[in-house]
Every structure is written in C-alpha cells, then in structure tokens.
N, CA and C atoms as an extended XYZ file, in Angstrom:
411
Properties=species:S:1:pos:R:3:atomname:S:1:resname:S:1:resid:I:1 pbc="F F F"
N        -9.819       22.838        4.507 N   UNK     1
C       -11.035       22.148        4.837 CA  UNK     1
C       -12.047       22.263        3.697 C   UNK     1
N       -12.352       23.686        3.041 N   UNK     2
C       -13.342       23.766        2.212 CA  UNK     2
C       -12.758       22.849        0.651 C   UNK     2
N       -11.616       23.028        0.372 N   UNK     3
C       -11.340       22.088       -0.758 CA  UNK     3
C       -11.376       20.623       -0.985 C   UNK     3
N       -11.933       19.851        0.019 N   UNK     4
C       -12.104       18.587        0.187 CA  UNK     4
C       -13.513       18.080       -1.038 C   UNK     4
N       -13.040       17.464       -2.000 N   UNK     5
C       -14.268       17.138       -3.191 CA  UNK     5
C       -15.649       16.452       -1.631 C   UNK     5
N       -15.146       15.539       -0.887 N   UNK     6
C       -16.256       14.774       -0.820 CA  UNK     6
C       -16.764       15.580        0.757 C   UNK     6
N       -16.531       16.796        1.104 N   UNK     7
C       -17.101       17.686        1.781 CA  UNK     7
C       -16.896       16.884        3.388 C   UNK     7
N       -16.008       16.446        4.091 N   UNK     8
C       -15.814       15.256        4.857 CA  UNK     8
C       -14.790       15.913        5.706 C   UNK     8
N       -14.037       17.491        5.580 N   UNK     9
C       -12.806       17.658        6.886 CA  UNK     9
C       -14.149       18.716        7.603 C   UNK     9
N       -13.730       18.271        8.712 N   UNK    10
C       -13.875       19.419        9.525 CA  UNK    10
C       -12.773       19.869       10.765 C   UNK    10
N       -12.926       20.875       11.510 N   UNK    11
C       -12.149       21.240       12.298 CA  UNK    11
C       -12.746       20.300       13.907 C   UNK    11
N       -11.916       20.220       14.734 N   UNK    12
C       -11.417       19.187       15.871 CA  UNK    12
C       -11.780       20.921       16.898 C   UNK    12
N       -12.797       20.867       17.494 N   UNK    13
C       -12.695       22.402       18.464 CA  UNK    13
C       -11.493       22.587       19.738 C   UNK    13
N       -10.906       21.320       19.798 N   UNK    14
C       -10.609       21.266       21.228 CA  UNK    14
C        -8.695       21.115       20.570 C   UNK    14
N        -8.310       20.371       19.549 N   UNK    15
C        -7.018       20.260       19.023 CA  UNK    15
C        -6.469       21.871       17.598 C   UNK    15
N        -7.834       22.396       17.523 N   UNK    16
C        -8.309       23.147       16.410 CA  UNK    16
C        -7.187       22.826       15.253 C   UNK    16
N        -7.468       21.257       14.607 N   UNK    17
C        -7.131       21.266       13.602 CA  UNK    17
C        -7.853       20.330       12.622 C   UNK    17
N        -7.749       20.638       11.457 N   UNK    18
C        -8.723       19.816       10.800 CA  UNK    18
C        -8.632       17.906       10.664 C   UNK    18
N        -9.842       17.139       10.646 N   UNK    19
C        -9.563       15.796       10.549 CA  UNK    19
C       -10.649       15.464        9.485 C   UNK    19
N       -10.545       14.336        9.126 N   UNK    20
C       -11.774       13.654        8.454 CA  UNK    20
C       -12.775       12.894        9.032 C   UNK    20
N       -14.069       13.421        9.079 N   UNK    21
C       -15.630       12.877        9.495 CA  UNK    21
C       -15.953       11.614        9.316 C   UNK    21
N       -14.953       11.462        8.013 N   UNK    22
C       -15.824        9.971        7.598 CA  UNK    22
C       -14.814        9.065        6.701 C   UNK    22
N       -13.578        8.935        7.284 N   UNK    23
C       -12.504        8.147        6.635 CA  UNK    23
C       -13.025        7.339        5.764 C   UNK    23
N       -13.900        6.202        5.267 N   UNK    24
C       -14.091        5.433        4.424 CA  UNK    24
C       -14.887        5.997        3.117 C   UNK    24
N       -14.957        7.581        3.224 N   UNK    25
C       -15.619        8.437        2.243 CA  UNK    25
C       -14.561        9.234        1.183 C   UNK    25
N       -13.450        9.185        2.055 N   UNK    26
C       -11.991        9.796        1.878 CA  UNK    26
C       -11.565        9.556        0.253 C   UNK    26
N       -11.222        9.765       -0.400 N   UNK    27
C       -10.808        9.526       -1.825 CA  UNK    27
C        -9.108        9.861       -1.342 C   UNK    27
N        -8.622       10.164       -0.650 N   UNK    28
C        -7.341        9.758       -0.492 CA  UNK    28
C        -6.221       10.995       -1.429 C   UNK    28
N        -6.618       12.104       -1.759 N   UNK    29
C        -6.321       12.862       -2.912 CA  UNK    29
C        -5.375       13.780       -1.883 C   UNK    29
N        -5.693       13.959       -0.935 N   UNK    30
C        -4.746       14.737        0.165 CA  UNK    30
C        -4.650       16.282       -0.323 C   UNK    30
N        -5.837       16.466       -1.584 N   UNK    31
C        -6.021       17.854       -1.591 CA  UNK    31
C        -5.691       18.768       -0.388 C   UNK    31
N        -6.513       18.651        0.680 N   UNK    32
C        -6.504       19.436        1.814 CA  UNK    32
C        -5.112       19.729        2.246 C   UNK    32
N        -4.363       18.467        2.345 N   UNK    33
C        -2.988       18.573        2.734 CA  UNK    33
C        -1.842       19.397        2.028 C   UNK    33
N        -2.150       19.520        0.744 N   UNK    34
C        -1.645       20.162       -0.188 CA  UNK    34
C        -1.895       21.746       -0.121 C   UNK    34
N        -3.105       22.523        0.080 N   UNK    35
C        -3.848       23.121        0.255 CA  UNK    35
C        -3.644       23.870        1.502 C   UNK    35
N        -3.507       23.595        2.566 N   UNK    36
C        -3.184       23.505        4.016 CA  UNK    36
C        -1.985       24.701        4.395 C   UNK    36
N        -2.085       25.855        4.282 N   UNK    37
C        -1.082       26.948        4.791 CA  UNK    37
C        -0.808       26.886        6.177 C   UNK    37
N        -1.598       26.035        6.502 N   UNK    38
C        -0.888       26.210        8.279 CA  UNK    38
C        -0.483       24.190        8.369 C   UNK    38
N        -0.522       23.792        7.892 N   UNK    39
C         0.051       22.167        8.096 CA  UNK    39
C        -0.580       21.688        9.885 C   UNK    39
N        -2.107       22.147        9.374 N   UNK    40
C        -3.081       21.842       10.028 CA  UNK    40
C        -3.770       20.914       10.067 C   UNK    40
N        -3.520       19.673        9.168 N   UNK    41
C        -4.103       18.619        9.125 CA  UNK    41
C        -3.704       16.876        9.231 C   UNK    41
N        -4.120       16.434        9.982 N   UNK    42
C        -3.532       14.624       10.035 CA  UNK    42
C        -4.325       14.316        9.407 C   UNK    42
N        -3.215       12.925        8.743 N   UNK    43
C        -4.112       12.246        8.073 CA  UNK    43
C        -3.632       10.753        8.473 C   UNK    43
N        -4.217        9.768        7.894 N   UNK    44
C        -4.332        8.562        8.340 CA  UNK    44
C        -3.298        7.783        7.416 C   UNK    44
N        -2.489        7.038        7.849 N   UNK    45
C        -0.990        6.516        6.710 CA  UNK    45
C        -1.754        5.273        6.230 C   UNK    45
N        -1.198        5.544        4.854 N   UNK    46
C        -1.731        3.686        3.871 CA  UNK    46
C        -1.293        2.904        4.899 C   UNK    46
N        -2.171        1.604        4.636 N   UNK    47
C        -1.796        0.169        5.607 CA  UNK    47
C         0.290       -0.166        4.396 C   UNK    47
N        -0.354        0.321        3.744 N   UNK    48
C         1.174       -0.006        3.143 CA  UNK    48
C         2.349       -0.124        3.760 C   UNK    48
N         2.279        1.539        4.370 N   UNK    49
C         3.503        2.049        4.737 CA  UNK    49
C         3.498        2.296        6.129 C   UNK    49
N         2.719        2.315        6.844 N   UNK    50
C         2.051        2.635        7.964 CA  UNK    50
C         1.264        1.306        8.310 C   UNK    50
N         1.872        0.678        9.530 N   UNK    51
C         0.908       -0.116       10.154 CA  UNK    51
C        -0.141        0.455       11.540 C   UNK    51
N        -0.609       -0.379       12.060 N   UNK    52
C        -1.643        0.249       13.218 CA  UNK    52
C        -0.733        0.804       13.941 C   UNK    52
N        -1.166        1.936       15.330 N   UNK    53
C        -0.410        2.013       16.068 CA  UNK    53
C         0.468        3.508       15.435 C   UNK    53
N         0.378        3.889       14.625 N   UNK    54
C         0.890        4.844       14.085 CA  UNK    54
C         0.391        6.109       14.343 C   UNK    54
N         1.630        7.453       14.086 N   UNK    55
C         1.094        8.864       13.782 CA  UNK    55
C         1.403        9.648       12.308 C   UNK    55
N         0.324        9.840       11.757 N   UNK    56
C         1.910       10.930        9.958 CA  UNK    56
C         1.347       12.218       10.400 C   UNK    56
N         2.519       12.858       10.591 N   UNK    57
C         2.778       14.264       10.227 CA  UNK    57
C         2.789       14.840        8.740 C   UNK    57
N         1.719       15.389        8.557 N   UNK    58
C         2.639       16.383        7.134 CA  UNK    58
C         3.092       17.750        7.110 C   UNK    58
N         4.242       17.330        6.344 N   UNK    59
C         4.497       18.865        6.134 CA  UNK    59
C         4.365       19.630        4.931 C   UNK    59
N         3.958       20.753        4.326 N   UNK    60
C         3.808       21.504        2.792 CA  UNK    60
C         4.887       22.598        3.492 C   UNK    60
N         6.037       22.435        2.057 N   UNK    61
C         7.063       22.646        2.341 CA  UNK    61
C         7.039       23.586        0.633 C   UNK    61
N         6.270       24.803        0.993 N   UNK    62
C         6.452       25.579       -0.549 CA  UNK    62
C         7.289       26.029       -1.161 C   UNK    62
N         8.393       26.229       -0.016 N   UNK    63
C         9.936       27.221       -0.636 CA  UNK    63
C        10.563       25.892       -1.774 C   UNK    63
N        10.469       24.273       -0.793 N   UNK    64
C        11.003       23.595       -1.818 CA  UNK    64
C        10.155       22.839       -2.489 C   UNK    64
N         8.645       22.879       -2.435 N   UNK    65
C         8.057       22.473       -3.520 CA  UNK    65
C         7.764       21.027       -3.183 C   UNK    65
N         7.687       20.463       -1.586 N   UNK    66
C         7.250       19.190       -1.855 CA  UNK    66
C         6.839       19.157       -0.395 C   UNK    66
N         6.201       17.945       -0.250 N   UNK    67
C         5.163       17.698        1.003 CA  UNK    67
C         5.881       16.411        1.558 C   UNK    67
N         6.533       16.832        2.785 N   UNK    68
C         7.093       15.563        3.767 CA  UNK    68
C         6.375       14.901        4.735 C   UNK    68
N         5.666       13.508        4.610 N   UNK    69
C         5.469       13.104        5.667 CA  UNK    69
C         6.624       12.312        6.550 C   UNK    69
N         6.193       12.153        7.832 N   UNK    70
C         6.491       11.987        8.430 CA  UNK    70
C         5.804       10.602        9.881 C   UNK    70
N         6.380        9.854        9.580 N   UNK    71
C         5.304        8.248       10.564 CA  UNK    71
C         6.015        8.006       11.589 C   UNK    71
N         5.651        8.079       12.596 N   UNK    72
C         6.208        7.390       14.152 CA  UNK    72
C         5.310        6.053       14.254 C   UNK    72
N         6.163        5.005       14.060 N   UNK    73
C         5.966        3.368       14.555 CA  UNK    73
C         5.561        4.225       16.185 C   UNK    73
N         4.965        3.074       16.781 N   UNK    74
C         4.299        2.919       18.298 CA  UNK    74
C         5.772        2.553       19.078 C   UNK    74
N         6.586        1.508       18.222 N   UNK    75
C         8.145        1.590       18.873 CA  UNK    75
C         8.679        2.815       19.360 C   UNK    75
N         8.268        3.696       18.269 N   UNK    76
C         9.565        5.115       18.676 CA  UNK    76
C        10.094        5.342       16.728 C   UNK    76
N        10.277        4.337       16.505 N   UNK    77
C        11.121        4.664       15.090 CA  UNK    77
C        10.314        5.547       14.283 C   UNK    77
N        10.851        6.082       13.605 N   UNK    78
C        10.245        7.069       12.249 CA  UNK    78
C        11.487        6.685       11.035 C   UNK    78
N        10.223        7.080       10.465 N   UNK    79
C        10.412        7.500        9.028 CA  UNK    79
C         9.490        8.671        8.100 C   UNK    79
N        10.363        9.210        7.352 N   UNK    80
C        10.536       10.215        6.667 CA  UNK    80
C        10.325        9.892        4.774 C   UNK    80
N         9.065       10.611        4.415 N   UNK    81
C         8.883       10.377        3.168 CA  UNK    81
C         9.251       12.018        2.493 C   UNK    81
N         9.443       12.099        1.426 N   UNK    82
C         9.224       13.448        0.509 CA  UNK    82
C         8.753       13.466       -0.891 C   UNK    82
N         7.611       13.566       -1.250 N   UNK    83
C         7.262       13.972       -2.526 CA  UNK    83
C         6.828       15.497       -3.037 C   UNK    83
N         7.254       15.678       -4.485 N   UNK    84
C         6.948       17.220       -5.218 CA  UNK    84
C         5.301       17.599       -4.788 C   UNK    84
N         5.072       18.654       -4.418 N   UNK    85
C         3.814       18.860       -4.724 CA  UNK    85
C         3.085       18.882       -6.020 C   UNK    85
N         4.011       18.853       -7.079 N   UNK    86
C         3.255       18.740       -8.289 CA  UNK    86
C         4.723       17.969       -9.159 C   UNK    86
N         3.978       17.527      -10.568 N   UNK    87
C         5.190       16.883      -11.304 CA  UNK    87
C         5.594       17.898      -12.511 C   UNK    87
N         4.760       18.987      -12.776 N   UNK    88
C         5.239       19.792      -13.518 CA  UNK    88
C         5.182       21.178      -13.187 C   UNK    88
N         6.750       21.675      -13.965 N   UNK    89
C         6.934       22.784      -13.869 CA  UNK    89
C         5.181       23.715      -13.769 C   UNK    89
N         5.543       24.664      -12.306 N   UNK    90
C         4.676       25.905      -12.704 CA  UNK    90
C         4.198       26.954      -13.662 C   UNK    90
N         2.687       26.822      -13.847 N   UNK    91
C         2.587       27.688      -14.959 CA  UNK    91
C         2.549       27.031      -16.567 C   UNK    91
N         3.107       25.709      -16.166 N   UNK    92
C         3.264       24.806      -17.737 CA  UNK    92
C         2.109       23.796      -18.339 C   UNK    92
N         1.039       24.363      -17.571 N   UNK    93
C        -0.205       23.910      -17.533 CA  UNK    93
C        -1.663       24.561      -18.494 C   UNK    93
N        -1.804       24.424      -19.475 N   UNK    94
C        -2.824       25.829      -20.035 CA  UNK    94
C        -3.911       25.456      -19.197 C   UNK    94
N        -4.753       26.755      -18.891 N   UNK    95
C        -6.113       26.884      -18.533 CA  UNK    95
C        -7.173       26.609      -19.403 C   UNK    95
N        -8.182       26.143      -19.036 N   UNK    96
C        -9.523       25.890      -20.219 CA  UNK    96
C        -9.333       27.164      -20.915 C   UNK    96
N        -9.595       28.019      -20.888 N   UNK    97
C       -10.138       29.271      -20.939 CA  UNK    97
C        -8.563       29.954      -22.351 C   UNK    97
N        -7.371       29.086      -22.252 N   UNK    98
C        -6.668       28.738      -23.240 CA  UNK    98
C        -6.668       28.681      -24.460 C   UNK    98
N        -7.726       27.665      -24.598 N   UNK    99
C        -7.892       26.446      -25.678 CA  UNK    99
C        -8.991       27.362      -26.118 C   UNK    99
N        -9.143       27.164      -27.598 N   UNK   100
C       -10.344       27.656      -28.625 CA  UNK   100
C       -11.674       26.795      -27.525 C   UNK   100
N       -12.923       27.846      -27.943 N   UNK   101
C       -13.875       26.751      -27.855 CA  UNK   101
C       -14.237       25.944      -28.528 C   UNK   101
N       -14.793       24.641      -28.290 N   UNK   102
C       -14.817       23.026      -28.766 CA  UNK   102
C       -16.165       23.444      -30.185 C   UNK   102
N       -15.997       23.276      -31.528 N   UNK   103
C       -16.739       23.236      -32.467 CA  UNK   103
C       -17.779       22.483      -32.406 C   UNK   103
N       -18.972       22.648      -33.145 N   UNK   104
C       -20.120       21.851      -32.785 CA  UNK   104
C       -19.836       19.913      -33.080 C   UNK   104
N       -18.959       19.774      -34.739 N   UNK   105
C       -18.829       19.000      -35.004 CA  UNK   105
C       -18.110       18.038      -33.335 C   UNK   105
N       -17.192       18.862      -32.704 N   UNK   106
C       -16.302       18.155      -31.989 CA  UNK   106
C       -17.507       17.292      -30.576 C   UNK   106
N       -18.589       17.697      -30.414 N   UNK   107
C       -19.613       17.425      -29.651 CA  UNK   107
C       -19.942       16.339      -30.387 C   UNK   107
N       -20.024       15.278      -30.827 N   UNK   108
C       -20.408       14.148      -31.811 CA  UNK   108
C       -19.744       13.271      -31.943 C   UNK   108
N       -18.239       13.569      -30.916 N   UNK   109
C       -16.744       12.665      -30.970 CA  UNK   109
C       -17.016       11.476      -29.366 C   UNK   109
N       -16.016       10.916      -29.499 N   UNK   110
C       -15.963       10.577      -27.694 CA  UNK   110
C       -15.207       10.913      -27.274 C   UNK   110
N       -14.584       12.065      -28.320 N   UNK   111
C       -13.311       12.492      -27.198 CA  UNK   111
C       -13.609       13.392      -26.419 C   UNK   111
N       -12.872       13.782      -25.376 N   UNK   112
C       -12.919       14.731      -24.144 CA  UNK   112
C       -12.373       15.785      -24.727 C   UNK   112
N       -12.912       17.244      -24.196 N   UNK   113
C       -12.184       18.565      -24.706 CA  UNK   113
C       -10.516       18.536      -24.759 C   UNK   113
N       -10.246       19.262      -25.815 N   UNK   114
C        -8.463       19.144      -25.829 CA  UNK   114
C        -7.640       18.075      -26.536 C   UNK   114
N        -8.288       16.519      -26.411 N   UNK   115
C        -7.932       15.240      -26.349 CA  UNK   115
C        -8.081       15.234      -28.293 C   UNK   115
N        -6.635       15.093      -29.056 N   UNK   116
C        -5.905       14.027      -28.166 CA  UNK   116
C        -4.238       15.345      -27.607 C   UNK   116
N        -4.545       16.113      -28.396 N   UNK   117
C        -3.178       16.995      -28.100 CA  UNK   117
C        -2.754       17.599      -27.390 C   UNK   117
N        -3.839       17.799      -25.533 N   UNK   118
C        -3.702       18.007      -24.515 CA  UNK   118
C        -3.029       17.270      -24.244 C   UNK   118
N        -2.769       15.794      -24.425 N   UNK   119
C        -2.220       14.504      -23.738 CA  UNK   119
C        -0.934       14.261      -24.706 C   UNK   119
N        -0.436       15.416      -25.568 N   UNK   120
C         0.714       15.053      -26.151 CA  UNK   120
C         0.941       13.718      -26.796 C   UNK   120
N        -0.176       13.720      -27.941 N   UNK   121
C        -0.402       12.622      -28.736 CA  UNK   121
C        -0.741       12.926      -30.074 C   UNK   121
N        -0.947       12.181      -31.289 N   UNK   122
C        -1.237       12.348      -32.441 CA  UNK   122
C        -2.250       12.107      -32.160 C   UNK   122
N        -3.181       10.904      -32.143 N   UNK   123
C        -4.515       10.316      -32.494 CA  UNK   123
C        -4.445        9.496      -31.260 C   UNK   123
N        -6.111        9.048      -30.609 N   UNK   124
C        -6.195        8.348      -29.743 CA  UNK   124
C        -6.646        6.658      -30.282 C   UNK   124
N        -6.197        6.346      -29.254 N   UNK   125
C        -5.994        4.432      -30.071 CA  UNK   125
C        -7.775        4.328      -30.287 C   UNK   125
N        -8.726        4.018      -31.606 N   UNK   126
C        -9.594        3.774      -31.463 CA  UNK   126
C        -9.466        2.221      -32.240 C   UNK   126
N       -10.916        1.814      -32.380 N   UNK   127
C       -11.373        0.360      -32.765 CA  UNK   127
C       -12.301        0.450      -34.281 C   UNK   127
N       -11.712        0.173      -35.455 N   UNK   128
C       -12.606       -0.003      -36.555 CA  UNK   128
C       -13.645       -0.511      -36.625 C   UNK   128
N       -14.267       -0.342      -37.037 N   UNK   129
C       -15.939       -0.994      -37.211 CA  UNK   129
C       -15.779       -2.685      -37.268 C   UNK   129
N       -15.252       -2.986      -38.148 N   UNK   130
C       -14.916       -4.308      -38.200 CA  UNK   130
C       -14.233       -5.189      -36.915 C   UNK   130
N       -13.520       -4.200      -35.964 N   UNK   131
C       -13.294       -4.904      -34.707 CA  UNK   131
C       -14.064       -5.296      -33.811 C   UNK   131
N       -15.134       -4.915      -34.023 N   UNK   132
C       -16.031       -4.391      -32.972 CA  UNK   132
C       -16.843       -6.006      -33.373 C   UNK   132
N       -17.033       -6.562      -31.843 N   UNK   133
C       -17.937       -7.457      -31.982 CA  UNK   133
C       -19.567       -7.482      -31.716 C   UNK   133
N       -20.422       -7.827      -32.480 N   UNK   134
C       -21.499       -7.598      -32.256 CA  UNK   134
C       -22.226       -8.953      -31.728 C   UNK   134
N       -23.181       -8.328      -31.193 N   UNK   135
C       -24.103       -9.456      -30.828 CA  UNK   135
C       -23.387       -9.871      -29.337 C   UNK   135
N       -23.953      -11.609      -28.842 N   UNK   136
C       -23.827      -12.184      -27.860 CA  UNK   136
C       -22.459      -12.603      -27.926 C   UNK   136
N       -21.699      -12.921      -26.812 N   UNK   137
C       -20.322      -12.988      -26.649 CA  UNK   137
C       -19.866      -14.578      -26.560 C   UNK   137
C-alpha cells in the first residue's frame, strides 16, 4: 500500500485487502502488486485483455520470479497470464551511490546522470547546430 507513487491504495476494512481510491489516478505500474507479500491486492484488468464483467487475481510468485495473473470471464472461462518480475538478472543493476559523483562540467550537459554508458551506448544521438532550425516554422 505505502509504495504506491500516486498515494491512491488503501485497505478495504471489511475484505482487509488493499484496492485503489481513485482508479483514473492509477499509473498502472502495479508496483504494489509486485511489492505485495501477502498477494493482497486486486487490481482492475486492461480493457485489452479483460473485458467488463471480469475478476484478475494476482499472484507474486518469488521462488519463480514472476507474477501470474489470473481473469475469470463472467462466463466461467479463465485465463492465465505469467510475466518475470523483473527482466534482469538480480543484483545486475548498479546503485547511484556506484557511480563517481557527476563533475561540475557534467551539470552544463542535457544529459541525465550515468547517460550515455548506463544505457550501454557510446554517445547519445544529438543534433548539430546547423540542424537545428531557427526561427518560425
């Protein structure tokens, strides 16, 4: 509940499990669900995959590392999704706290801390002076 960016789960007193306050505030990140040691939380299925009339179950499934939902059609039918909880290996991630701190010169760039060799790149695609159009369009 507390890891939700837009501050929006709360707990249900009477089902005691957590839901969202304000679905159209939702950023859809399923942090919570991820997060969730007791697989305490519903959430609402994309119109995608999930039409009206629906229930998703999730499950966080840590031994194997991925989060199953689970949708009951209003028919009766289900279906069964599974994705990794993450796409990379554990631990293969550096921490800020990693990386040198950012030089004064590097404050004067547009690049973002790390960038471009956090992102496993040489150089980031920029635009020469001469590309650049000036004036009215």
């Amino acid at each position: 509940m507390d890891i939700c960016p837009s501050d929006i789960m709360h707990i249900d007193s009477t089902y005691r499990r957590a839901y969202n306050i304000e679905p159209n505030f939702c950023w859809e990140c399923f942090a919570c669900v991820k997060a969730c040691p007791q697989n305490a939380i519903d959430v609402r299925g994309y119109a995608e995959f999930a039409p009206l009339g629906h229930s998703v179950r999730v499950l966080r499934e840590e031994s194997k590392g991925t989060i199953s939902w689970k949708i009951v059609f209003r028919d009766g039918r289900e279906k069964n999704f599974e994705s990794p909880i993450r796409t990379t290996p554990w631990g293969s991630i550096k921490s800020p706290s990693d990386y040198p701190a950012p030089s004064k010169d590097a404050f004067k760039t547009q690049e973002l801390a790390h960038e471009p060799e956090s992102l496993n790149i040489d150089d980031l695609p920029t635009l020469a002076a001469y590309e650049i159009k000036h004036g009215a369009v």
